[in-house]
N, CA, C and O atoms as a MOPAC input file, in Angstrom:
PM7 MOZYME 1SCF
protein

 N      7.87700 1     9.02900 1    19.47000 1
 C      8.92500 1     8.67400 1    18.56000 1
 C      8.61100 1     9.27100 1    17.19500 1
 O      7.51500 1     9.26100 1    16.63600 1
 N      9.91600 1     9.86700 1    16.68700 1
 C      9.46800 1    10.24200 1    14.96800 1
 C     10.35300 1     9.32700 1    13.96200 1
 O     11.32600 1     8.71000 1    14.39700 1
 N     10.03900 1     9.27600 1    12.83100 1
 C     10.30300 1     8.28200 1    11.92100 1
 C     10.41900 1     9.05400 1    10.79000 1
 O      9.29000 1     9.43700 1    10.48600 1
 N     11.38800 1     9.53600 1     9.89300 1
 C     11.05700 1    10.13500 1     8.69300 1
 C     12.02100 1     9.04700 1     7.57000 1
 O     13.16200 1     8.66600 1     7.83300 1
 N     11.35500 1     8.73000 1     6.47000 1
 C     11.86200 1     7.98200 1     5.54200 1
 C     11.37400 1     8.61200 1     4.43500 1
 O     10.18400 1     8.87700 1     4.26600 1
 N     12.60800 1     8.95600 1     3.37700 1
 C     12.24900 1     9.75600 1     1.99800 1
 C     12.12500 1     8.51500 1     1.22100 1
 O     12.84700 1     7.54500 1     1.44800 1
 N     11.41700 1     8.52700 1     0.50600 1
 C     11.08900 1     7.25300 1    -0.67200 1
 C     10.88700 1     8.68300 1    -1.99300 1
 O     10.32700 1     9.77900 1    -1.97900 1
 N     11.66300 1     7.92200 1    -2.98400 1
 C     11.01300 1     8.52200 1    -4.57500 1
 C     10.43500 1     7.40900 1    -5.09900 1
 O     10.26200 1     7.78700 1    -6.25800 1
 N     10.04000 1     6.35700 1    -5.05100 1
 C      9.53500 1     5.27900 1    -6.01200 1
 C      8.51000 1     4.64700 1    -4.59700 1
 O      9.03500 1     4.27000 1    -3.55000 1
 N      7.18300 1     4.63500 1    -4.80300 1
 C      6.36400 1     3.69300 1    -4.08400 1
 C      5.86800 1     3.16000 1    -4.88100 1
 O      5.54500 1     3.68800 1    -5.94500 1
 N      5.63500 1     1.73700 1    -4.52700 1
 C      4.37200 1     0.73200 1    -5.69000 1
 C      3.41000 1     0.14100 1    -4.30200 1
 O      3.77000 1    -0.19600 1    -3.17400 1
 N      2.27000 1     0.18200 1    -4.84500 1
 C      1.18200 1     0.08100 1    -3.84900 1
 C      0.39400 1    -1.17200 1    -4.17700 1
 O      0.71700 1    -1.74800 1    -5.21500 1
 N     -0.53600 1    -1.65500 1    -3.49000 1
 C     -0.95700 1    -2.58400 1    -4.32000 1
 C     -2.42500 1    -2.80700 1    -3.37600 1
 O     -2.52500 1    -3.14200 1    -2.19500 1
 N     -3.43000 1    -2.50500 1    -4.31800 1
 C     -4.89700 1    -2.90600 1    -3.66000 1
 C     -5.83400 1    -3.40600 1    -4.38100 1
 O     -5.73800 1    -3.90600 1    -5.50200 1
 N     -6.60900 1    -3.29000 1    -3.82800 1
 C     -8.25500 1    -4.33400 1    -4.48700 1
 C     -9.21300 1    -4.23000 1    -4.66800 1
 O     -9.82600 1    -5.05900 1    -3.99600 1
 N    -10.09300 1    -3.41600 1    -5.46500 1
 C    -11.26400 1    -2.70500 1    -5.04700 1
 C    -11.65000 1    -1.66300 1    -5.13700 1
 O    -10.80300 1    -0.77200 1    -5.20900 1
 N    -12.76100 1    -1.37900 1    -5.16700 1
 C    -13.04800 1     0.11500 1    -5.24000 1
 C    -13.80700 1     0.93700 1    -3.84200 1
 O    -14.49400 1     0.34100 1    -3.01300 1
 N    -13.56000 1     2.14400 1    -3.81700 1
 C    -14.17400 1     2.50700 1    -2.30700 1
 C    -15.07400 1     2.42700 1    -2.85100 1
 O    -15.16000 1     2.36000 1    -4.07700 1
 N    -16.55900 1     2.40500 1    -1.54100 1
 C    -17.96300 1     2.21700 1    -1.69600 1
 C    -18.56100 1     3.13300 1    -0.32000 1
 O    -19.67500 1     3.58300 1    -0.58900 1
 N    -18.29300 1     3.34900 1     0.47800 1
 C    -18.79200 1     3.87100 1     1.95600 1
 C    -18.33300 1     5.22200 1     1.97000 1
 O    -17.18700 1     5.67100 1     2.02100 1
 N    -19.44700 1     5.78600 1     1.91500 1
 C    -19.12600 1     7.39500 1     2.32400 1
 C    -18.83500 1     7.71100 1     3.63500 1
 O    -19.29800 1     6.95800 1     4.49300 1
 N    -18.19600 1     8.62200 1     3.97100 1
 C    -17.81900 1     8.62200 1     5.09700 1
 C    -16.09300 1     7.99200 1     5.34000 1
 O    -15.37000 1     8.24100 1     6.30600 1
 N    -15.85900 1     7.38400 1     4.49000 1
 C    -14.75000 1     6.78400 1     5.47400 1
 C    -13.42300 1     7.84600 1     4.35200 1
 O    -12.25700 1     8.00100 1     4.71600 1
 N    -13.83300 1     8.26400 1     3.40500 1
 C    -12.94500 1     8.80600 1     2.23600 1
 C    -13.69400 1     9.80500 1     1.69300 1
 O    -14.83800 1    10.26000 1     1.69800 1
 N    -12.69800 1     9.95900 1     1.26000 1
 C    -13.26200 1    11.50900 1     0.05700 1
 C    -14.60300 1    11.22800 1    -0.84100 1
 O    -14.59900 1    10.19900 1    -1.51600 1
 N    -15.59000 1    11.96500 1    -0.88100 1
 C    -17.10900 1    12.09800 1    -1.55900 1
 C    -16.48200 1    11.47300 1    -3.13600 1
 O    -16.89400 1    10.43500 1    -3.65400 1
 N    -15.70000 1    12.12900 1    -3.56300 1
 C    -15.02600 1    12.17600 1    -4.93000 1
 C    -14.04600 1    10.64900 1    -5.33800 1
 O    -13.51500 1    10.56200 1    -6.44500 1
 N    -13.94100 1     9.74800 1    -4.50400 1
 C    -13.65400 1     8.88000 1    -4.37000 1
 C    -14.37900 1     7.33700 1    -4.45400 1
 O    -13.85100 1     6.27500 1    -4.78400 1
 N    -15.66900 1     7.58500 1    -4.06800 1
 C    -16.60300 1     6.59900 1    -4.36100 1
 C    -16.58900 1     6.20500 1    -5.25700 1
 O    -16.65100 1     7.05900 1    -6.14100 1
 N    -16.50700 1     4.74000 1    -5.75100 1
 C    -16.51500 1     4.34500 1    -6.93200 1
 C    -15.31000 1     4.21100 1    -7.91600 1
 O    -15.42100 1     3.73000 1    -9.04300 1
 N    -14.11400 1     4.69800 1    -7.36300 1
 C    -12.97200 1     4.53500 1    -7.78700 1
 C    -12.11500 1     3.61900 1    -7.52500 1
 O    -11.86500 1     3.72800 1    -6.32500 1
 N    -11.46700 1     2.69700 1    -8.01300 1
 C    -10.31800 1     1.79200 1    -7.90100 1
 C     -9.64500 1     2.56900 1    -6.54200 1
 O     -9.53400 1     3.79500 1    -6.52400 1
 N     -9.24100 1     1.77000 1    -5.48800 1
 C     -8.29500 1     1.93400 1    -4.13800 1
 C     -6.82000 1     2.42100 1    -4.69500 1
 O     -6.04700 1     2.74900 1    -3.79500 1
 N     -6.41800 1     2.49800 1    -5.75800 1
 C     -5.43100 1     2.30300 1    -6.60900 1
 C     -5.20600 1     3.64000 1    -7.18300 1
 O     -4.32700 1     4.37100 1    -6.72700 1
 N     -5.83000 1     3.93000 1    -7.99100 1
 C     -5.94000 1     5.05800 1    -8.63700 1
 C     -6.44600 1     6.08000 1    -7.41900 1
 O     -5.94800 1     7.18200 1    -7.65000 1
 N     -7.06200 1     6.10800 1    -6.49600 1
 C     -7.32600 1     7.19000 1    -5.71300 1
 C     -6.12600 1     7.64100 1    -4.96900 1
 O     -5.99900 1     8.85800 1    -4.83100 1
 N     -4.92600 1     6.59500 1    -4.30000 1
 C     -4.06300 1     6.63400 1    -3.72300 1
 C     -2.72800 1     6.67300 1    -4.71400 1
 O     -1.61800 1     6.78300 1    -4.19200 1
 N     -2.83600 1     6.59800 1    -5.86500 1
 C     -1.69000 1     7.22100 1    -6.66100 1
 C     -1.78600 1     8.74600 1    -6.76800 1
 O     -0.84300 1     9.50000 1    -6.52600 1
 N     -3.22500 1     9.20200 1    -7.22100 1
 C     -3.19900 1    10.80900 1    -7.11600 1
 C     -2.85900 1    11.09000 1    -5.74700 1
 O     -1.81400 1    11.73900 1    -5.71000 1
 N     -3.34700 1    10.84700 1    -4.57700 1
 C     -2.87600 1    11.78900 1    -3.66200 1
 C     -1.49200 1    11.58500 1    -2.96900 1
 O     -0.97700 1    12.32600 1    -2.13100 1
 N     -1.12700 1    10.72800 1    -3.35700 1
 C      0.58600 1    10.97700 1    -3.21400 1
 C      1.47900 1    11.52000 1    -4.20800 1
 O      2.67900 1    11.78500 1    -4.14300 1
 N      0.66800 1    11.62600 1    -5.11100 1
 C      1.00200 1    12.24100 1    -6.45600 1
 C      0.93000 1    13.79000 1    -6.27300 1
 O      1.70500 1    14.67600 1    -6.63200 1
 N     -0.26600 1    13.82600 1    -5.59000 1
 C     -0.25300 1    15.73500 1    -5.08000 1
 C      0.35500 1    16.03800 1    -3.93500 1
 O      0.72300 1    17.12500 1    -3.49100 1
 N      0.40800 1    15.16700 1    -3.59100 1
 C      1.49100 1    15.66300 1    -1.88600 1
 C      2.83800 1    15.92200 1    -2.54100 1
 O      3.34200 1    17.03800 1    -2.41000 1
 N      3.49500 1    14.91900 1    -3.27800 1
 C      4.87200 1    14.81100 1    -3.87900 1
 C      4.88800 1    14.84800 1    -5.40600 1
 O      5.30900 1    13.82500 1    -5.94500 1
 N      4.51500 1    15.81900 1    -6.16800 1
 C      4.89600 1    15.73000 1    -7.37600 1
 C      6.09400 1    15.27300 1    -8.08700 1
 O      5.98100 1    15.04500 1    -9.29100 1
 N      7.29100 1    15.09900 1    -7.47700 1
 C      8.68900 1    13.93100 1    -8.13700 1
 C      8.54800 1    12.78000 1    -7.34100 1
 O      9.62900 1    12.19100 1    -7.31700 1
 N      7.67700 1    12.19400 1    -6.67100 1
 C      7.55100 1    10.70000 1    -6.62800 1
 C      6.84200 1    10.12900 1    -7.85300 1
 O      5.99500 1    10.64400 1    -8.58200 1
 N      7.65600 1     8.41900 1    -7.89400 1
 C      7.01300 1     7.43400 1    -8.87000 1
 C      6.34700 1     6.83900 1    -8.17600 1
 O      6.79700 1     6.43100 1    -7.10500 1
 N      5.21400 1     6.62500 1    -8.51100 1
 C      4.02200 1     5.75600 1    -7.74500 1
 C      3.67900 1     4.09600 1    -8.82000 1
 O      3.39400 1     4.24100 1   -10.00900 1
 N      3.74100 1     3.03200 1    -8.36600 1
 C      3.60300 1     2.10400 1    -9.26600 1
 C      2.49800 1     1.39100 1    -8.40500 1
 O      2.78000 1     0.50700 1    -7.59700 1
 N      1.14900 1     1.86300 1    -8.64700 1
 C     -0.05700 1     1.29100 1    -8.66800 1
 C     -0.64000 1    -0.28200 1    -9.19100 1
 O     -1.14400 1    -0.49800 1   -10.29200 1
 N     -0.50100 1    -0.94300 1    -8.47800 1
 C     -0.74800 1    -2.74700 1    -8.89600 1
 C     -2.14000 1    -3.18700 1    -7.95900 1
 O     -2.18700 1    -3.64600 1    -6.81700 1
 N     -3.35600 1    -2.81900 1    -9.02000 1
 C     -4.38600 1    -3.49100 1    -9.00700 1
 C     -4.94900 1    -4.85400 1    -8.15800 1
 O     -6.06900 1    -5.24400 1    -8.48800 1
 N     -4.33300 1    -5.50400 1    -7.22600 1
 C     -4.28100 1    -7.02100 1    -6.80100 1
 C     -4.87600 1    -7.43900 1    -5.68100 1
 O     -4.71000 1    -6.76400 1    -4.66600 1
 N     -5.41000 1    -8.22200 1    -5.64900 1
 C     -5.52200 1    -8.60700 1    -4.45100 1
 C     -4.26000 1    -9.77500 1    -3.97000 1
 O     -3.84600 1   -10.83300 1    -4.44500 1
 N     -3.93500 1    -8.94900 1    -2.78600 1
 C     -2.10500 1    -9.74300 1    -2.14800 1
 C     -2.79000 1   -11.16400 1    -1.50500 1
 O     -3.93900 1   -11.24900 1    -1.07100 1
 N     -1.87900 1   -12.15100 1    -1.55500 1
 C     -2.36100 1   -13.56500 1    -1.39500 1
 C     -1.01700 1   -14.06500 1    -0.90900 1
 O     -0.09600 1   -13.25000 1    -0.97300 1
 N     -0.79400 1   -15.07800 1    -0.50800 1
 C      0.14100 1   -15.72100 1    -0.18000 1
 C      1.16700 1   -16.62800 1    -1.57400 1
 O      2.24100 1   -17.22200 1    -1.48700 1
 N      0.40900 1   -16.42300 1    -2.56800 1
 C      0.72800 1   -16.74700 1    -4.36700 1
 C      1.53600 1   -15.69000 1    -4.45400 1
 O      2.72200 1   -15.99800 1    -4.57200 1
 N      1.23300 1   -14.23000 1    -4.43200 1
 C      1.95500 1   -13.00400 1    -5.07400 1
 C      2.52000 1   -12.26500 1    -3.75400 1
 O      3.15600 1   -11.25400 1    -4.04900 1
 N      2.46500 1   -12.44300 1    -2.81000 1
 C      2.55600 1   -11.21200 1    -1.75100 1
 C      4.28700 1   -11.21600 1    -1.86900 1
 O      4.84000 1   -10.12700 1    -2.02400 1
 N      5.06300 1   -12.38800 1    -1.79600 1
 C      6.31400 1   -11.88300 1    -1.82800 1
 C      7.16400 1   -11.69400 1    -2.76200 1
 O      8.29700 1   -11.30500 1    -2.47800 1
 N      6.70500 1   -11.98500 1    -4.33500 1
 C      7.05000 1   -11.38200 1    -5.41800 1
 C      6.68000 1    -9.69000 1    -5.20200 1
 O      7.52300 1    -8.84000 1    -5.48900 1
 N      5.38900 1    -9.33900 1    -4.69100 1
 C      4.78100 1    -7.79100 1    -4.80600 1
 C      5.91800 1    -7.10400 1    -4.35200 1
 O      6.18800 1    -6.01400 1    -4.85700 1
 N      6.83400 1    -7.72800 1    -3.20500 1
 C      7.71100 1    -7.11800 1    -2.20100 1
 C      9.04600 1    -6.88800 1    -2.92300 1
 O      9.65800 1    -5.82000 1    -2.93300 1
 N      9.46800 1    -8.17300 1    -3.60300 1
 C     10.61900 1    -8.20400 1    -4.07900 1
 C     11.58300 1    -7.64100 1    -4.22400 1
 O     12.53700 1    -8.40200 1    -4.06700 1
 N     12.13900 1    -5.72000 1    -4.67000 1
 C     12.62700 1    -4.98000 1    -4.68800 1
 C     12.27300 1    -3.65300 1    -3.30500 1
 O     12.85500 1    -2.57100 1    -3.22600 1
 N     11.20100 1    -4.15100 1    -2.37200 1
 C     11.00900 1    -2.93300 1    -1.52800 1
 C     12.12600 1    -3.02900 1    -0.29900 1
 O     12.62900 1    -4.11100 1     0.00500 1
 N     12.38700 1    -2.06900 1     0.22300 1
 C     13.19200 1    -1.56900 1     1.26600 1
 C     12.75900 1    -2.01400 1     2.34000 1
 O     13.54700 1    -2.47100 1     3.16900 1
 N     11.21000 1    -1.97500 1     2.59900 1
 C     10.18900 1    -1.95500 1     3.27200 1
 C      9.01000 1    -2.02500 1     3.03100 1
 O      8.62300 1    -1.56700 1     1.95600 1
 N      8.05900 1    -2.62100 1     3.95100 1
 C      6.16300 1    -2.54100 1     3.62500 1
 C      5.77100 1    -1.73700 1     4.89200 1
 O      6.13300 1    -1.85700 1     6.06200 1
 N      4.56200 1    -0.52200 1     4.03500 1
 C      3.52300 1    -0.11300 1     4.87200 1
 C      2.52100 1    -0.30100 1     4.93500 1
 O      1.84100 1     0.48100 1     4.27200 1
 N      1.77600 1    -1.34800 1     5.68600 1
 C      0.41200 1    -2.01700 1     5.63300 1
 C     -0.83500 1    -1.20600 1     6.09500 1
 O     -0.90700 1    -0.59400 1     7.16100 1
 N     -1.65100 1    -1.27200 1     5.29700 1
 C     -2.68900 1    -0.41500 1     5.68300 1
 C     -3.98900 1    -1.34300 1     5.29300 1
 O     -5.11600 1    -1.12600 1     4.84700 1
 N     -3.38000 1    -2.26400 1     5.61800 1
 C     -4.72700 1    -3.40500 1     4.90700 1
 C     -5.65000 1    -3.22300 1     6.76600 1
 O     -5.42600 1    -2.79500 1     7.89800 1
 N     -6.70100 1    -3.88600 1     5.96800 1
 C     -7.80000 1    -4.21700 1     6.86300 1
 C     -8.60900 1    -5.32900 1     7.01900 1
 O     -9.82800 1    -5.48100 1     7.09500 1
 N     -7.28000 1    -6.36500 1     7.06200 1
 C     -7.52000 1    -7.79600 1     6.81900 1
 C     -6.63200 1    -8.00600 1     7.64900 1
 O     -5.56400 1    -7.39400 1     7.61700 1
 N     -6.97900 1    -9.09800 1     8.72400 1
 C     -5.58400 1    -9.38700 1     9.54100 1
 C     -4.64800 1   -10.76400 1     9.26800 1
 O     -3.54400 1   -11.04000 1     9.73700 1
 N     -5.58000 1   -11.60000 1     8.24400 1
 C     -4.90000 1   -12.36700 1     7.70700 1
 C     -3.88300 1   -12.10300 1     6.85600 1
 O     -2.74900 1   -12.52000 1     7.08800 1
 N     -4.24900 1   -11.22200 1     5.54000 1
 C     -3.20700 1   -10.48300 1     4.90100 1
 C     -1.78900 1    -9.57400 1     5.94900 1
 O     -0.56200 1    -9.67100 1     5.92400 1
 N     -2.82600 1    -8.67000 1     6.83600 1
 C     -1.55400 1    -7.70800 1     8.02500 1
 C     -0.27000 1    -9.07200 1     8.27800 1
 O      0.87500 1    -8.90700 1     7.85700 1
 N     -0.62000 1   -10.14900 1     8.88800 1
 C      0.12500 1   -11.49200 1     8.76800 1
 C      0.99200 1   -11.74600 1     7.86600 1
 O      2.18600 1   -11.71600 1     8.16300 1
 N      0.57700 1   -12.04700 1     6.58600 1
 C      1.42100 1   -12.36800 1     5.87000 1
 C      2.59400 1   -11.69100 1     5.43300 1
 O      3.72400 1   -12.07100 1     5.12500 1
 N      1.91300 1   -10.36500 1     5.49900 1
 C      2.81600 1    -8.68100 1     5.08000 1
 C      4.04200 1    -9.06900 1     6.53600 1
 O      5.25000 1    -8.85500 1     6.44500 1
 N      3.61100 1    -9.44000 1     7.32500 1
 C      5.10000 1    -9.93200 1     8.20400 1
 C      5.60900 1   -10.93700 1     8.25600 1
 O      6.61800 1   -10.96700 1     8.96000 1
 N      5.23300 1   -12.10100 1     7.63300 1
 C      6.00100 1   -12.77600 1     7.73100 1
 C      7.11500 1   -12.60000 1     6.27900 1
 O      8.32000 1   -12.81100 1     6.41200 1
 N      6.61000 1   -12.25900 1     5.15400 1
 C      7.09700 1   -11.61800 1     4.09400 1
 C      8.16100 1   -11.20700 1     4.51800 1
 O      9.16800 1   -11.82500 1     4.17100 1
 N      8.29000 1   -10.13900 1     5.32600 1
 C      9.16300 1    -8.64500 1     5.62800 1
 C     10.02700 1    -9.08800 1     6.55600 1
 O     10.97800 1    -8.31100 1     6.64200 1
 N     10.12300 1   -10.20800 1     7.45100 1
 C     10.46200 1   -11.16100 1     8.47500 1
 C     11.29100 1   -12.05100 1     7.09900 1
 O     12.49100 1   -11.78200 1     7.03500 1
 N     11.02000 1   -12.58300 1     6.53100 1
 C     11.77200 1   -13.30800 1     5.53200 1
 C     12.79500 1   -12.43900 1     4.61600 1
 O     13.82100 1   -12.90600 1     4.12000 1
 N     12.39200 1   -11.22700 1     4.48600 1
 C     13.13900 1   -10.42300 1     3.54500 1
 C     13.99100 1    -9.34700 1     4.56100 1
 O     14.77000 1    -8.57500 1     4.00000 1
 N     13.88000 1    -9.29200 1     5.80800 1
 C     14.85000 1    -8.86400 1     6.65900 1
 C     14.25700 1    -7.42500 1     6.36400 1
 O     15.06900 1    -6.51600 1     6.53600 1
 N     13.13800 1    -7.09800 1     6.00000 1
 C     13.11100 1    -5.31900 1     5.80400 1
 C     11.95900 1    -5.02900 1     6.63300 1
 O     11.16300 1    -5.88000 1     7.03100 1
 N     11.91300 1    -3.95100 1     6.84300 1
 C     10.86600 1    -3.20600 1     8.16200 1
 C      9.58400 1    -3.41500 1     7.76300 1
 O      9.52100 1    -3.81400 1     6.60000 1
 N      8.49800 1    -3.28200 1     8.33600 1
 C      7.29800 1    -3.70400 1     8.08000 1
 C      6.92300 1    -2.42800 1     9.17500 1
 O      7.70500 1    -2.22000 1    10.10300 1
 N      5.70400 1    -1.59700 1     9.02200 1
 C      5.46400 1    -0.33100 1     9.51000 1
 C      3.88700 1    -0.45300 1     9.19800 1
 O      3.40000 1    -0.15700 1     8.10600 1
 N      2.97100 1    -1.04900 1    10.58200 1
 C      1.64200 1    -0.55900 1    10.32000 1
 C      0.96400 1     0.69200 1    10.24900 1
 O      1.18400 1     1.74100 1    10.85300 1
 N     -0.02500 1     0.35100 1     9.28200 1
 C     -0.50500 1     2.01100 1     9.15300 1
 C     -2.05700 1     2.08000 1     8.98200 1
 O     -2.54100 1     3.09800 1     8.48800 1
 N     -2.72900 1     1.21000 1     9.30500 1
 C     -3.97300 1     0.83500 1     9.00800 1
 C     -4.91500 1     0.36800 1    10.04200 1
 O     -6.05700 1     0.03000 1     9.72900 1

């Protein structure tokens, strides 16, 4: 199956900084999850808006985070959070698309 969806505006939202080599870019260590993943969608698509939000998603903020999206692409690696990201998207009637 193929899936193509054009987005100009993504807002992302993570927690942390990478630490494990190997799993990401050498040049990445030590950087906010945030800021690493705004540049490289930033270089793939130079006219996308990327709105980078620092957070850790909770069941407090997760469906404000959503509020205006079309859709969520989860790439978490938490399956409690993967959860909530559906029931969210299940409440807001919009697609939910794992990616993680």
């Amino acid at each position: 199956m193929y899936f193509s969806w054009e987005a100009s505006h993504i807002s992302l939202a993570a927690y942390g900084y990478y630490r494990t080599p190997g799993l990401h870019f050498d040049r990445d260590i030590g950087r906010k999850k945030t800021a690493s993943a705004q540049e490289k969608l930033e270089e793939i698509n130079p006219d996308i808006t990327v709105n980078a939000i620092d957070v850790r998603i909770d069941t407090a903020n997760a469906a404000h985070l959503v509020r205006n999206a079309d859709g969520i692409v989860d790439a978490m690696d938490n399956y409690p959070i993967r959860y909530l990201l559906n029931d969210v998207a299940i409440k807001k009637g919009i697609p939910l698309f794992h990616g993680g």
